[in-house]
N, C-alpha and C positions, 0 to 999 in steps of 0.2 A: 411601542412597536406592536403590529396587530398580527397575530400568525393566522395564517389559512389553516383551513381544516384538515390540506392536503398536508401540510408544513408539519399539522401535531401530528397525524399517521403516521408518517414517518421518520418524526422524533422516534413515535409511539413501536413502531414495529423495531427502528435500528436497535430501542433498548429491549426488545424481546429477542431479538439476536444474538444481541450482546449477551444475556442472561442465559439464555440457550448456549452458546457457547462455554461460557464460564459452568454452565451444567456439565456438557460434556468434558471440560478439564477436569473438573473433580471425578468425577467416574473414573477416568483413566487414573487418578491419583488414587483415589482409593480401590481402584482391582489392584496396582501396581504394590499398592504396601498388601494389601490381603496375598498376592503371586508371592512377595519375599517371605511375609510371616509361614505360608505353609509350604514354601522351599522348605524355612528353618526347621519346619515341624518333621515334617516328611525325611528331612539329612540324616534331624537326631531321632527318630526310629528308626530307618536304615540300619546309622551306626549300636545303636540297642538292639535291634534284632540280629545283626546277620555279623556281628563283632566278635570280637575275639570271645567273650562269655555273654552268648546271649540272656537279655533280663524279659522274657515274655510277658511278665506281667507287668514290665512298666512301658511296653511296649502297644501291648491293649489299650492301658490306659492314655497313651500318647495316639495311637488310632482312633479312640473315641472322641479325646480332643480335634484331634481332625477331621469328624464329623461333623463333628457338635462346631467347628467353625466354618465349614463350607456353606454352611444355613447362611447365615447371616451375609455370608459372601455373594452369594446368589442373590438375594433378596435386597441388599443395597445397590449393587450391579444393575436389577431391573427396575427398581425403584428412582435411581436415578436417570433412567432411559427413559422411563415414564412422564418425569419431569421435564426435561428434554422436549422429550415429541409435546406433551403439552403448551409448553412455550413456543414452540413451532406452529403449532396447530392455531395458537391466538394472532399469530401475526395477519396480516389483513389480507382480503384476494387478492387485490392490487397487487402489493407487493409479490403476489406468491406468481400471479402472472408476469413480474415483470423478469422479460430474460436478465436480465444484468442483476439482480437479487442473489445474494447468497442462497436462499431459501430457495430458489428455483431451481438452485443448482442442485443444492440436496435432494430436495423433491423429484427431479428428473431423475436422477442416480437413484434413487432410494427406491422408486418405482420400475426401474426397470431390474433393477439386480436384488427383488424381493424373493425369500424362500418360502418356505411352510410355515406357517401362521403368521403370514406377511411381517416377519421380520427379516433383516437386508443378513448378509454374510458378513456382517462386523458382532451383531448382534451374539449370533449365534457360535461364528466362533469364541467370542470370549464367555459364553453361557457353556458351551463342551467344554471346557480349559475347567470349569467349575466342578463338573458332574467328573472329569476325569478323574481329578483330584481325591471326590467323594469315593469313587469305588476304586482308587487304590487303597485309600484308606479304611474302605469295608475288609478288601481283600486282606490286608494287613492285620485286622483285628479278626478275621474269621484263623488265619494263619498262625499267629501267637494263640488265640484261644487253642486251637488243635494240639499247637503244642505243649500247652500246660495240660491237657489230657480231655478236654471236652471231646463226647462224644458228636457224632454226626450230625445226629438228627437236634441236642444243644446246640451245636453250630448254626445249622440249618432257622435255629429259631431265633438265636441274637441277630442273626443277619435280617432277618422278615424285621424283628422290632424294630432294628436301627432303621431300617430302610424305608418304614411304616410313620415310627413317630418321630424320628429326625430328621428324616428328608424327603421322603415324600409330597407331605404338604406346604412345606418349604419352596422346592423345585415346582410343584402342580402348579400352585400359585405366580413364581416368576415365567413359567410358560406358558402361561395363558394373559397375561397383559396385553392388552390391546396396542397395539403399535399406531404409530404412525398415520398409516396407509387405512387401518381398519376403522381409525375414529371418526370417519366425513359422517356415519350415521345418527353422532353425538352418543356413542361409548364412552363410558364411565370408565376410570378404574375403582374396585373394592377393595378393602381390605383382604389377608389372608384367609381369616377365619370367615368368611363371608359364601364362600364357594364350599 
């Protein structure tokens, strides 16, 4: 049997679809366990901090855990959007013009309900749900620190560290990923430590 060219295309794009979707499920599967894992985290400093005999000091070290795990949360979150729009980005014009295309339909949607730094309002709110997380979890460890008797301006400076080497360039990095919409110029993505 002889396929047309048009025939392999759209083998070729429906399993870039395919893949693109199975991307975006996993995404949503891994925020979803990372959302439960720092429920769990966040419950049991709750209950250590503000319980019947609060433990401060295992409550910092349960805040920093919660730092130290929204990095990686963030960063697989954009990582796997990256991948996503990539396999989007390869599907073919045709296809992208053709109305009845899933892809058209994304692409219509995705360009009209774009925010700042042309990522859509799906994007960004599950990237805020991240940062949330993060500065409760600052807030928390700046708050049991106080309470074990750190001074202000000690405060004042484990909060710059944490926010400097464990999330800053974490978050810098998943906020500036090229989306979508910004790649028609043939935008890369780089590495974290690259920027």
């Amino acid at each position: 049997m002889v396929t047309s060219e048009k025939d392999k295309r759209i083998n070729h794009d429906a399993e870039l679809l395919t893949a693109a979707a199975a991307e975006a499920a996993l995404v949503w599967n891994r925020y979803n366990a990372m959302l439960v894992a720092h429920g769990i985290v966040l419950a049991t400093i709750g209950s250590i901090t503000f319980g019947g005999s609060p433990q401060y000091g295992a409550s910092l070290c349960g805040a920093f855990l919660g730092i130290v795990l929204a990095i990686p949360w963030c960063l697989v979150t954009s990582t796997g959007w990256s991948i996503e729009y990539a396999l989007l980005d390869a599907v073919s014009i045709d296809t992208k013009d053709d109305a009845q295309s899933p892809y058209a339909v994304y692409l219509k949607w995705g360009s009209s309900n774009r925010t700042f730094k042309s990522q859509d309002a799906i994007w960004w709110s599950a990237h805020l749900v991240i940062v949330a997380f993060y500065l409760v979890y600052l807030a928390l460890a700046v708050f049991a620190a106080f309470k074990l008797g750190f001074g202000l301006g000690t405060l004042m400076l484990i909060a710059a560290i944490i926010g400097v080497l464990l999330g800053w360039r974490g978050f810098r990095w998943a906020l500036t990923q090229p989306s979508m919409w910004s790649r028609k110029n043939g935008e890369q993505d780089a590495p974290p430590n690259s920027r």
